[in-house]
N, CA, C and O atoms as a GROMACS GRO file, in nm:
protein
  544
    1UNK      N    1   0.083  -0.118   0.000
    1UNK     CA    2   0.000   0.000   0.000
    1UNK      C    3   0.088   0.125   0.000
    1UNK      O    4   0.178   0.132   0.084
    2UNK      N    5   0.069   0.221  -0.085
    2UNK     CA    6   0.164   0.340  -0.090
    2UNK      C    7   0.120   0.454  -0.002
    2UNK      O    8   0.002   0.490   0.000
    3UNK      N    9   0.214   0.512   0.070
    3UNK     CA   10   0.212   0.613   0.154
    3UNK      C   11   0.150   0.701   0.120
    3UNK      O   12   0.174   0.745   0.008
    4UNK      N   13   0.029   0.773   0.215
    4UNK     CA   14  -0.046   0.910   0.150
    4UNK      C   15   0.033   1.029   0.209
    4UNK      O   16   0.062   1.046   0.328
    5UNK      N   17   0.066   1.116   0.090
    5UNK     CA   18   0.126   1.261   0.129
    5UNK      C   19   0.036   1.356   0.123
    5UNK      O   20  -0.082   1.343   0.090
    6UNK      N   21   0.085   1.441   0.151
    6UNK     CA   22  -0.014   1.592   0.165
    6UNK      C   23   0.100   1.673   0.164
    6UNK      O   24   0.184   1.672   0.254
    7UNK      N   25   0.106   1.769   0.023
    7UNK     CA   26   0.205   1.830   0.047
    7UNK      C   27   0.104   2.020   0.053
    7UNK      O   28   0.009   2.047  -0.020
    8UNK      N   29   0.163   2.114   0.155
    8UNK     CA   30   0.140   2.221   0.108
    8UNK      C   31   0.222   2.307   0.061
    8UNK      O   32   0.322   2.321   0.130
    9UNK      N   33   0.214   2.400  -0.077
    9UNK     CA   34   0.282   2.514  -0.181
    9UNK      C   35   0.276   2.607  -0.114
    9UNK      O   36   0.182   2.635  -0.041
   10UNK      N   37   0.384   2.673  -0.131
   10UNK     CA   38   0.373   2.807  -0.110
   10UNK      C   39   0.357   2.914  -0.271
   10UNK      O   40   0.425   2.887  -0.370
   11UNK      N   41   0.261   3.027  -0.268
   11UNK     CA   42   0.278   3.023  -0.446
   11UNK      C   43   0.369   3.187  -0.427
   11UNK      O   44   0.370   3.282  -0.504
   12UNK      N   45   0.430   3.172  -0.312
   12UNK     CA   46   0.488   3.367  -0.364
   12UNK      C   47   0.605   3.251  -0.349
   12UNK      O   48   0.618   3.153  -0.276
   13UNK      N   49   0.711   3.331  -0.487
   13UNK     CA   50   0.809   3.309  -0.611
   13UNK      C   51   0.792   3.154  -0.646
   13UNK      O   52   0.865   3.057  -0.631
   14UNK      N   53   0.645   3.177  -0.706
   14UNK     CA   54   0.581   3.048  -0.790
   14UNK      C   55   0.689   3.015  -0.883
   14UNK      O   56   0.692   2.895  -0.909
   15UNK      N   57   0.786   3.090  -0.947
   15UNK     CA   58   0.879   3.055  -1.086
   15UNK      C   59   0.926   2.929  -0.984
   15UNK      O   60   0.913   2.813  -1.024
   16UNK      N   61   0.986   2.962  -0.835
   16UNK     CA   62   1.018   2.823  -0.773
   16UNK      C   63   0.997   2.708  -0.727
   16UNK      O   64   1.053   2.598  -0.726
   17UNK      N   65   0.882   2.765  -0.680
   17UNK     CA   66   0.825   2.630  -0.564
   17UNK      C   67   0.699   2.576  -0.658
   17UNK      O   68   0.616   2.499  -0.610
   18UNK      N   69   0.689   2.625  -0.801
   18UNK     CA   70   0.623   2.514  -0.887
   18UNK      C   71   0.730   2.413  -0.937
   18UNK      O   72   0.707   2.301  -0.981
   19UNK      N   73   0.846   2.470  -0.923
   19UNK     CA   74   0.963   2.390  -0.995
   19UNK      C   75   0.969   2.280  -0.834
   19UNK      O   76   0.993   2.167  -0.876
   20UNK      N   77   0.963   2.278  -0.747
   20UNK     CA   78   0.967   2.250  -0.645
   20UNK      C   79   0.846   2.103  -0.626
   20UNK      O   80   0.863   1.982  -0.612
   21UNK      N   81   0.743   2.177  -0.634
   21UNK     CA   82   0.645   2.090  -0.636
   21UNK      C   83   0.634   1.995  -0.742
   21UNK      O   84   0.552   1.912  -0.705
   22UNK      N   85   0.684   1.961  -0.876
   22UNK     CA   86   0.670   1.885  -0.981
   22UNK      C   87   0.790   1.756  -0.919
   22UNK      O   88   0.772   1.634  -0.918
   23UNK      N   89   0.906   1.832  -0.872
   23UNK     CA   90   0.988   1.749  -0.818
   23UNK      C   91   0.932   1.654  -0.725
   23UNK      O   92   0.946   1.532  -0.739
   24UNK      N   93   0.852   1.724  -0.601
   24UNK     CA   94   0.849   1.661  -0.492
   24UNK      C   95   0.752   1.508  -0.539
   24UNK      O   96   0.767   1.392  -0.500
   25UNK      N   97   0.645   1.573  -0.644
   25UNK     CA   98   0.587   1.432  -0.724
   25UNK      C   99   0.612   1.373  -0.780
   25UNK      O  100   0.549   1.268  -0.794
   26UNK      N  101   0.730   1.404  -0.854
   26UNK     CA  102   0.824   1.344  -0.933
   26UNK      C  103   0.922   1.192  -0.825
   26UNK      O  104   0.962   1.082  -0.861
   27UNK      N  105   0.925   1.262  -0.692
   27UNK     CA  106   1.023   1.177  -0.591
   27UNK      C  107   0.926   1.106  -0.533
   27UNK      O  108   0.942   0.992  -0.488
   28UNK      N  109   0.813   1.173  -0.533
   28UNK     CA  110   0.729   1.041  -0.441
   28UNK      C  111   0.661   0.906  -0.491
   28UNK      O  112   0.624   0.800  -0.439
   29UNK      N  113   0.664   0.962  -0.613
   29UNK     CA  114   0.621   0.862  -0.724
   29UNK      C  115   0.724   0.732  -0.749
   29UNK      O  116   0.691   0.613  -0.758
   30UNK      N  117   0.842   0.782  -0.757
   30UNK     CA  118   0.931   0.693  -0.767
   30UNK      C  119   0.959   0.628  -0.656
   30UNK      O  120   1.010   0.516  -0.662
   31UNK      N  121   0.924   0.698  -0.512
   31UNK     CA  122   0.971   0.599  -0.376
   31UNK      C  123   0.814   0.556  -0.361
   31UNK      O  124   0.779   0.560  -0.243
   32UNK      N  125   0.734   0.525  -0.430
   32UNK     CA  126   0.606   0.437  -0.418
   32UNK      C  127   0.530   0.492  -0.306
   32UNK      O  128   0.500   0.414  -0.216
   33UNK      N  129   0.486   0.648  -0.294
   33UNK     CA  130   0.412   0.698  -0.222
   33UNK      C  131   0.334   0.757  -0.334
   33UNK      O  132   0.360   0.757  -0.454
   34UNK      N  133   0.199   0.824  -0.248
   34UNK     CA  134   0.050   0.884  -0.318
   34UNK      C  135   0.054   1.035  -0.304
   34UNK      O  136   0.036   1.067  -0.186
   35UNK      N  137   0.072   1.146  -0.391
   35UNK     CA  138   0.011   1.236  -0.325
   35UNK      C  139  -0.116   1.251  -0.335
   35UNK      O  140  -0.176   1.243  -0.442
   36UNK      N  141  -0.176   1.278  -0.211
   36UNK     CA  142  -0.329   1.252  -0.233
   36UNK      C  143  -0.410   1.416  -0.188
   36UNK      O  144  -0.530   1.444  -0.199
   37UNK      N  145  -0.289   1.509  -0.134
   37UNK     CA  146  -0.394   1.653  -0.130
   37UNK      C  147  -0.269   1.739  -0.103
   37UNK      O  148  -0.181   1.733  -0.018
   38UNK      N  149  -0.292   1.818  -0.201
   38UNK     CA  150  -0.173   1.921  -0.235
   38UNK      C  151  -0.276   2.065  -0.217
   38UNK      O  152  -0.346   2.093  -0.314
   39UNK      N  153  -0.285   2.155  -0.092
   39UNK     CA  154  -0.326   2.307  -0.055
   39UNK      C  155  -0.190   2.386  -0.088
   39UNK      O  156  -0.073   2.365  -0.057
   40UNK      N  157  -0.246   2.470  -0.154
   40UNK     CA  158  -0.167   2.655  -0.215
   40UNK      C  159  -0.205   2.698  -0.121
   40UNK      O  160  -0.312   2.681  -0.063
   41UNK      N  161  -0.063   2.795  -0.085
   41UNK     CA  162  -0.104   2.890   0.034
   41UNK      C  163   0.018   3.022  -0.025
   41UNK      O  164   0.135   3.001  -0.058
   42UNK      N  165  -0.066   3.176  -0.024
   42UNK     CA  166  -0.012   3.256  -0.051
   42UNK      C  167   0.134   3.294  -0.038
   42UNK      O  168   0.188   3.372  -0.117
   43UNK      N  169   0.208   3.226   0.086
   43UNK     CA  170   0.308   3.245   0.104
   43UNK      C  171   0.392   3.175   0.229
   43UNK      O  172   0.319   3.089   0.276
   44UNK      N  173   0.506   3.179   0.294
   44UNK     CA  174   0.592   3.087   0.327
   44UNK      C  175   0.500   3.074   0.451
   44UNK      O  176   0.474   2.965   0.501
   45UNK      N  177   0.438   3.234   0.514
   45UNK     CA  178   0.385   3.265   0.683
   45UNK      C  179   0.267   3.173   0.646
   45UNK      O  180   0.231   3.140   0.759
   46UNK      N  181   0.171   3.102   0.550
   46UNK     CA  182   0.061   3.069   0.554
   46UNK      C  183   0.066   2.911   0.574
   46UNK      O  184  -0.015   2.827   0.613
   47UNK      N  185   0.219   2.907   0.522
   47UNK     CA  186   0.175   2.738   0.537
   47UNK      C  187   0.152   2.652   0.675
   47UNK      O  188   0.072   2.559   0.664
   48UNK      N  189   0.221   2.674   0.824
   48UNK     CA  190   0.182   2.620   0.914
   48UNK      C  191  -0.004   2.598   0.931
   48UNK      O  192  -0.041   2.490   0.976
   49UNK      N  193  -0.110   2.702   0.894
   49UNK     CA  194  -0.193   2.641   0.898
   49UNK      C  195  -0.262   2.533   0.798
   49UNK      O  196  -0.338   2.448   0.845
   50UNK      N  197  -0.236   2.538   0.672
   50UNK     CA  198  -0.287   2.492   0.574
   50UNK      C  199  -0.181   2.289   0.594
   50UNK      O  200  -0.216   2.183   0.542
   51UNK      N  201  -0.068   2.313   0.680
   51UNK     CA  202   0.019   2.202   0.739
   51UNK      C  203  -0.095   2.135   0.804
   51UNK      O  204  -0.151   2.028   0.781
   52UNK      N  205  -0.118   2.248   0.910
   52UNK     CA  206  -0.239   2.169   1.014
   52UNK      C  207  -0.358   2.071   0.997
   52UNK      O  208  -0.400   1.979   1.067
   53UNK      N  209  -0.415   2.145   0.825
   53UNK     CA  210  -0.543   2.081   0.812
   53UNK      C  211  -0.470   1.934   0.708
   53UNK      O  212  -0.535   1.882   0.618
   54UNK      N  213  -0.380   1.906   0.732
   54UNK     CA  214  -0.318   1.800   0.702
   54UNK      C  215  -0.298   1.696   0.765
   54UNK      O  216  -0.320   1.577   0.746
   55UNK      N  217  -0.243   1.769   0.858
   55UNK     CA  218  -0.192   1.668   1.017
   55UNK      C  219  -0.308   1.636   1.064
   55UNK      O  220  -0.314   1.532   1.131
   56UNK      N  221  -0.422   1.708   1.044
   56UNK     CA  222  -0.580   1.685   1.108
   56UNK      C  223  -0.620   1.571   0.993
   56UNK      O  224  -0.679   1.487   1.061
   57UNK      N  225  -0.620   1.544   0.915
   57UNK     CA  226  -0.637   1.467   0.819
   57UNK      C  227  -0.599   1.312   0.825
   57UNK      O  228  -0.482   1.272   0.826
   58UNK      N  229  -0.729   1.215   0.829
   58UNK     CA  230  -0.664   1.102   0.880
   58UNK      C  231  -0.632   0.966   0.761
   58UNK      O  232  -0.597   0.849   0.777
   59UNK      N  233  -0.660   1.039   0.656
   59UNK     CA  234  -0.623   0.976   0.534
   59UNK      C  235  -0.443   1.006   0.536
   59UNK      O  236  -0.369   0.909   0.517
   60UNK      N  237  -0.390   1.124   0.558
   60UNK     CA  238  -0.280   1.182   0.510
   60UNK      C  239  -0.198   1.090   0.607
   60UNK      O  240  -0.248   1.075   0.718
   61UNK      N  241  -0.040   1.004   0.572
   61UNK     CA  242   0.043   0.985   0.670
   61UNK      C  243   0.168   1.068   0.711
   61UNK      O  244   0.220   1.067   0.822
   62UNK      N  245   0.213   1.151   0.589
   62UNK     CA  246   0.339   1.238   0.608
   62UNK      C  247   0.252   1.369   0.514
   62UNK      O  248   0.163   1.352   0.430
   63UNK      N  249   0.310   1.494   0.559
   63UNK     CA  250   0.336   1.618   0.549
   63UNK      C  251   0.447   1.644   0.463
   63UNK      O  252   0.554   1.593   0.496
   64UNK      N  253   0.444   1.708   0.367
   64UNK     CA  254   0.592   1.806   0.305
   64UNK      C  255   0.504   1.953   0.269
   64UNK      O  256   0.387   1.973   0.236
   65UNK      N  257   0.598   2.026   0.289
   65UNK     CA  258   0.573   2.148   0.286
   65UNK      C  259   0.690   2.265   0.210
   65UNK      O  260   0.808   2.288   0.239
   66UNK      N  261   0.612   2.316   0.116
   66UNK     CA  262   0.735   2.372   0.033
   66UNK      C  263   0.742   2.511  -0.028
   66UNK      O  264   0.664   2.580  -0.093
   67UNK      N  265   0.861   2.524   0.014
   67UNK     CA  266   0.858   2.684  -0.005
   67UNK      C  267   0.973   2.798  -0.030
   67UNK      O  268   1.077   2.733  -0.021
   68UNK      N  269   1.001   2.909  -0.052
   68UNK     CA  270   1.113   2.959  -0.128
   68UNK      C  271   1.154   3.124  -0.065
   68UNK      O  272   1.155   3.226  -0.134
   69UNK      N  273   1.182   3.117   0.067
   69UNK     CA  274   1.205   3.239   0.127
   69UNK      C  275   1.319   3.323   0.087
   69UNK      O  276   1.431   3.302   0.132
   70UNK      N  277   1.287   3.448  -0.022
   70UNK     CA  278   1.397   3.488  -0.051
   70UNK      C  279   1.430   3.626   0.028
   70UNK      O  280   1.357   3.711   0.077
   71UNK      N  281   1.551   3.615   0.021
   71UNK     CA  282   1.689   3.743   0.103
   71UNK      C  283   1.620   3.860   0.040
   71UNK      O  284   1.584   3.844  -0.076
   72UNK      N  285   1.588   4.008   0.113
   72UNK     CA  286   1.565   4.098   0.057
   72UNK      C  287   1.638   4.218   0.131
   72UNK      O  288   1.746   4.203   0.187
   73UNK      N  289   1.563   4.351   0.125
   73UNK     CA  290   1.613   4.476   0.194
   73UNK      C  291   1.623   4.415   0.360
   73UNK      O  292   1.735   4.442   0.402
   74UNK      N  293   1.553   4.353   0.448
   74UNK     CA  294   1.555   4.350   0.552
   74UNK      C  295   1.576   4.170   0.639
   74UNK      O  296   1.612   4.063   0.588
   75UNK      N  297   1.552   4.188   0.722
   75UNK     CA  298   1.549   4.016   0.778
   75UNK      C  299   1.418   3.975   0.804
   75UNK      O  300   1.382   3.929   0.912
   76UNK      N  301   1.322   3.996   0.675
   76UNK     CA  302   1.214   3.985   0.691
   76UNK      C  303   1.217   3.792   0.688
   76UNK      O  304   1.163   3.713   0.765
   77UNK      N  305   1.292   3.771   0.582
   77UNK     CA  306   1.311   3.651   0.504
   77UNK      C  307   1.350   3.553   0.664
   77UNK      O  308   1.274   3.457   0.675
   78UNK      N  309   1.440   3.564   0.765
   78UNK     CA  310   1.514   3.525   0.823
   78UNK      C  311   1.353   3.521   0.960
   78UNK      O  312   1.336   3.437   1.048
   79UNK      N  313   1.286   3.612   0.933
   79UNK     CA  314   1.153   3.606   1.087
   79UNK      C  315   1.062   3.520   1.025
   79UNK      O  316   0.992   3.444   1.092
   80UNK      N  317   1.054   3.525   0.874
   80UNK     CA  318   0.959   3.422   0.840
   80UNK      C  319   0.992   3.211   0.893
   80UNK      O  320   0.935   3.131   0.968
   81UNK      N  321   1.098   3.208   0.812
   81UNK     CA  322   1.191   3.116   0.855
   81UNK      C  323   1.153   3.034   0.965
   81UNK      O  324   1.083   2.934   0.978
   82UNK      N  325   1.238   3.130   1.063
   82UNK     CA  326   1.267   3.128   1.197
   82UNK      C  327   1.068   3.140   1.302
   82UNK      O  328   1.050   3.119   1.422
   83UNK      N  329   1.002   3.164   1.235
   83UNK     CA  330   0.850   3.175   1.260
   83UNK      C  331   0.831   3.044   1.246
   83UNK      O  332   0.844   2.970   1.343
   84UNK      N  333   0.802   3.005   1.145
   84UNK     CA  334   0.729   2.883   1.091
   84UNK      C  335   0.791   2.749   1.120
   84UNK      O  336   0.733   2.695   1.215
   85UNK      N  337   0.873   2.689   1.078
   85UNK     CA  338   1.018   2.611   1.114
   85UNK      C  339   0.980   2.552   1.289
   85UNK      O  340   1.000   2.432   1.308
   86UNK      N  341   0.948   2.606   1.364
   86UNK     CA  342   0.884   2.580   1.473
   86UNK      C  343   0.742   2.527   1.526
   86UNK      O  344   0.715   2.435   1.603
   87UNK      N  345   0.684   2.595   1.475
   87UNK     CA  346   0.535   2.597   1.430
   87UNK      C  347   0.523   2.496   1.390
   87UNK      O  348   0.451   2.440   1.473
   88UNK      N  349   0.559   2.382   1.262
   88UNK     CA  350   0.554   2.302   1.203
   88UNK      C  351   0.603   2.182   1.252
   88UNK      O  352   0.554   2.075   1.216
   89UNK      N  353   0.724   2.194   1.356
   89UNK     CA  354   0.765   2.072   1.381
   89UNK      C  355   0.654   2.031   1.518
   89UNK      O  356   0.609   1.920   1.545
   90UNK      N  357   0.629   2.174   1.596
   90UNK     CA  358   0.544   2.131   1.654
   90UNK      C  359   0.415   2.039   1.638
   90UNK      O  360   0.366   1.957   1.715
   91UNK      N  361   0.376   2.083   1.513
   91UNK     CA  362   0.229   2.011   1.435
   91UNK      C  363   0.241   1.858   1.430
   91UNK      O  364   0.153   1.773   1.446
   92UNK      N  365   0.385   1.844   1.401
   92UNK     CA  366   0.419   1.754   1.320
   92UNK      C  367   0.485   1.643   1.512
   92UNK      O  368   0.461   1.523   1.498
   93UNK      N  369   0.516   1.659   1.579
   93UNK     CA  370   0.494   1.597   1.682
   93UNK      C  371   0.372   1.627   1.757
   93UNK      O  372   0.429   1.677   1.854
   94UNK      N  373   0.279   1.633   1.780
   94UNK     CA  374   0.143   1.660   1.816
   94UNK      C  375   0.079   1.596   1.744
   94UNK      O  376  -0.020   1.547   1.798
   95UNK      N  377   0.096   1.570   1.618
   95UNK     CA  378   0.016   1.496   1.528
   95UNK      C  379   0.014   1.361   1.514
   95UNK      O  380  -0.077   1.281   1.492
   96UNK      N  381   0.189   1.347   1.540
   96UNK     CA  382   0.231   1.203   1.572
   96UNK      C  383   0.257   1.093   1.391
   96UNK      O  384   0.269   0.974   1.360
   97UNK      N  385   0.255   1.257   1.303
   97UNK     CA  386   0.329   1.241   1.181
   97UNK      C  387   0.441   1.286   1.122
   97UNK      O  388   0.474   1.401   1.152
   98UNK      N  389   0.521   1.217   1.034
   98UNK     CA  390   0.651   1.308   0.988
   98UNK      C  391   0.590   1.396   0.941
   98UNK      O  392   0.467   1.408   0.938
   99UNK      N  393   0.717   1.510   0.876
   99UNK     CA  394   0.729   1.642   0.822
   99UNK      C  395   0.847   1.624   0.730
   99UNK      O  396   0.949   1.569   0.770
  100UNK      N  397   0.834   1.676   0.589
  100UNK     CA  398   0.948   1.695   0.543
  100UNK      C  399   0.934   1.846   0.522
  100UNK      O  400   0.830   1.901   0.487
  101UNK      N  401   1.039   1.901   0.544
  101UNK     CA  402   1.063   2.074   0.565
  101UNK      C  403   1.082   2.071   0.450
  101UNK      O  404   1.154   1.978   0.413
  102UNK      N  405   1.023   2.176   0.333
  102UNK     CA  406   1.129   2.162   0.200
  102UNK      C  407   1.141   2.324   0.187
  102UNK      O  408   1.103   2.365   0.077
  103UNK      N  409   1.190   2.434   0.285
  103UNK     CA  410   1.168   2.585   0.291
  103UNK      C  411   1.278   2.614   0.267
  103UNK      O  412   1.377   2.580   0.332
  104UNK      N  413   1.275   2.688   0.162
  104UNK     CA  414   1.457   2.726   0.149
  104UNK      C  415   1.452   2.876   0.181
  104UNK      O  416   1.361   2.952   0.149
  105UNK      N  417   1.557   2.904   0.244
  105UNK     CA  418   1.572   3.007   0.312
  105UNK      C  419   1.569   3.003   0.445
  105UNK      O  420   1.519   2.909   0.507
  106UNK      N  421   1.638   3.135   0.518
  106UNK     CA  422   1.662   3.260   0.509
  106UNK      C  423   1.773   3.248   0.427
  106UNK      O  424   1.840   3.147   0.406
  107UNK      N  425   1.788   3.397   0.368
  107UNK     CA  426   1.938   3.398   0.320
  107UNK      C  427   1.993   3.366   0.207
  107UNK      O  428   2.107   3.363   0.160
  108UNK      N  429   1.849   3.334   0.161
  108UNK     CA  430   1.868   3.234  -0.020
  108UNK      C  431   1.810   3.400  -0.112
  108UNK      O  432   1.711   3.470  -0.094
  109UNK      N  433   1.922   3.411  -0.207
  109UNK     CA  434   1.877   3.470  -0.308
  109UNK      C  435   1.749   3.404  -0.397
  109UNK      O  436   1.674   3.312  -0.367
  110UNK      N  437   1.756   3.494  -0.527
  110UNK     CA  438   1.710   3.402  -0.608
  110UNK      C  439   1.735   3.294  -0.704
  110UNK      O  440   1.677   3.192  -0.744
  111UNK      N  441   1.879   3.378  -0.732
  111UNK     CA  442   1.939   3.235  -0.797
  111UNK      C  443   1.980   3.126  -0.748
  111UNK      O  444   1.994   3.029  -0.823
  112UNK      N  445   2.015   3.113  -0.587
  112UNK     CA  446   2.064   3.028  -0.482
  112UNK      C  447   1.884   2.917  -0.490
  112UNK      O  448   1.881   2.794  -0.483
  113UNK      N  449   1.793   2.986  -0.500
  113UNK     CA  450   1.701   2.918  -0.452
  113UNK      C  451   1.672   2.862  -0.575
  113UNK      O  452   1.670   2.741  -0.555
  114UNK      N  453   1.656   2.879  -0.660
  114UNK     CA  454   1.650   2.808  -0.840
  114UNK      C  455   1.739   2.745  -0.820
  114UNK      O  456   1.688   2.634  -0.801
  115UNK      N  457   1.872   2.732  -0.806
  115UNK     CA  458   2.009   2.618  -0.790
  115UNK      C  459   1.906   2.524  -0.711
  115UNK      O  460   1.854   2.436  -0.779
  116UNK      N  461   1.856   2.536  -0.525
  116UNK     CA  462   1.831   2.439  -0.477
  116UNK      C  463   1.696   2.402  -0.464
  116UNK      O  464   1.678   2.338  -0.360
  117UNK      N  465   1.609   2.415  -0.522
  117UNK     CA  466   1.471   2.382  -0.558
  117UNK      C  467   1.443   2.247  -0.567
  117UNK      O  468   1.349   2.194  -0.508
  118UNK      N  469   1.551   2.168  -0.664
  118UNK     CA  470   1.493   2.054  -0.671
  118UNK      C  471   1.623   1.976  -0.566
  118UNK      O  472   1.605   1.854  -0.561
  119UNK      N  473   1.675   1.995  -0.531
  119UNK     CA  474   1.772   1.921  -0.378
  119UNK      C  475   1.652   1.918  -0.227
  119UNK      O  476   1.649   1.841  -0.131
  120UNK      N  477   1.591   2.004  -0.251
  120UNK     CA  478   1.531   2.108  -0.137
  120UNK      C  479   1.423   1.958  -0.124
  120UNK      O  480   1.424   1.853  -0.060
  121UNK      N  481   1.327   2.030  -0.234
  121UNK     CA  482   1.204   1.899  -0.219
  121UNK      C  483   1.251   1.778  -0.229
  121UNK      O  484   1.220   1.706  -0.134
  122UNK      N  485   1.337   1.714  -0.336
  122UNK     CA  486   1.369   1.579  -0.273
  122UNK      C  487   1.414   1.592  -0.154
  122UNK      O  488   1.326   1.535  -0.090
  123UNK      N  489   1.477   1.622  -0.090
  123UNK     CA  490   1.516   1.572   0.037
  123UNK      C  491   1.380   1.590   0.155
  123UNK      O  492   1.368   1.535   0.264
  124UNK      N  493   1.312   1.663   0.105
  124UNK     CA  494   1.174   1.693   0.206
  124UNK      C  495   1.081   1.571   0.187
  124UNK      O  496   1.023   1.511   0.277
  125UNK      N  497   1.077   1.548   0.075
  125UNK     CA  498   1.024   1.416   0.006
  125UNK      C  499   1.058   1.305   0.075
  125UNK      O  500   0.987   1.233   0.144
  126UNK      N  501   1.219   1.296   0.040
  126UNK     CA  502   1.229   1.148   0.103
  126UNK      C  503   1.286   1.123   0.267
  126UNK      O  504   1.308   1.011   0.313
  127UNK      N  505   1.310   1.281   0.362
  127UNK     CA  506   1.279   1.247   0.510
  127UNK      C  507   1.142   1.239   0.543
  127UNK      O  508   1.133   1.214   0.663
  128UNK      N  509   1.038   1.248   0.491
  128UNK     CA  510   0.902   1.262   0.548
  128UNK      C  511   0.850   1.098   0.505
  128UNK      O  512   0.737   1.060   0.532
  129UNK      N  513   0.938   1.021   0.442
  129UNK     CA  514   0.862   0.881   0.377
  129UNK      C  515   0.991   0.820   0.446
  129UNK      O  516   0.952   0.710   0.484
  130UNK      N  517   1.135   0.834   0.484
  130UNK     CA  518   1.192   0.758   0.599
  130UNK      C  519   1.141   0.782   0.688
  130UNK      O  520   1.190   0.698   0.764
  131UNK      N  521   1.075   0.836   0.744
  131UNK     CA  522   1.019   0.867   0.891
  131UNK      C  523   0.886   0.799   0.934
  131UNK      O  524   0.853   0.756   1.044
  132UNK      N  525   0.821   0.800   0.821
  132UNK     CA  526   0.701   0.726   0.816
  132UNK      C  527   0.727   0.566   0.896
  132UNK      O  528   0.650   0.507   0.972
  133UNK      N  529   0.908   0.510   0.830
  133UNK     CA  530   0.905   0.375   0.868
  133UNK      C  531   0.908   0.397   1.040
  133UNK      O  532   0.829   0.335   1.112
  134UNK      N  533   0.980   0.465   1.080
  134UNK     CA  534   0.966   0.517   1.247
  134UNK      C  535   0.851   0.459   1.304
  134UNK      O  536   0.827   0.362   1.376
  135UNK      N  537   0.775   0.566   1.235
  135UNK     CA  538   0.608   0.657   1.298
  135UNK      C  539   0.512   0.530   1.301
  135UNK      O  540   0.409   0.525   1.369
  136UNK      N  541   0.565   0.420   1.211
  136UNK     CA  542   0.447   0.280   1.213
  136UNK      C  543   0.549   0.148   1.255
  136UNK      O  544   0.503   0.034   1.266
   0.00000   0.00000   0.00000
């Protein structure tokens, strides 16, 4: 039986985290998991809840979550981050399911984050489906 994912997008710098998301289905497909409910969420701060209605979800077994925080005028990039990143792991022990983080950034340009887009989600991909063997 193949693993059900739930991944949530982030769509601010969609040029990435669509490149992001094709990957992450691209990897789950090949390690014999399902994605079975993929939520868009405006941006990196939105995804802990749209995570939640995942983890609440009793079809879903792992979480990935993906997203593309880029470096700007301020350390806005670095509070988002450093916000969420917490938030999530919390969900994600409370829930008593993995998480694969796939958030790039703080500190990532844009070309840094196009370089790691598709490193990013596979690896979010395939800690959230090793973990699974843990979690059961």
């Amino acid at each position: 039986m193949k693993t059900k994912v739930g991944i949530v997008v982030s769509k601010f710098n969609e040029e990435i985290t669509s490149l992001m998301e094709k990957n992450a289905v691209k990897v789950a497909k090949k390690l014999g998991a399902e994605i079975t409910k993929t939520i868009y969420v405006p941006g990196a701060f939105e995804i802990p809840f749209a995570a939640k209605k995942l983890f609440e979800n009793h079809e879903i077994e792992v979480v990935v979550v993906l997203g593309a925080v880029i470096r700007g005028q301020t350390d806005h990039d670095a509070v988002i981050v450093n916000t969420i990143a917490p938030k999530l792991l919390e969900l994600s022990l409370k829930s008593n399911k993995p998480l694969g983080f796939g958030v790039i950034g703080p500190k990532a340009n844009t070309n840094q984050a196009q370089e790691r887009a598709k490193e990013y989600s596979e690896r979010a991909v395939k800690a959230a489906l090793e973990m699974i063997k843990i979690a059961n």
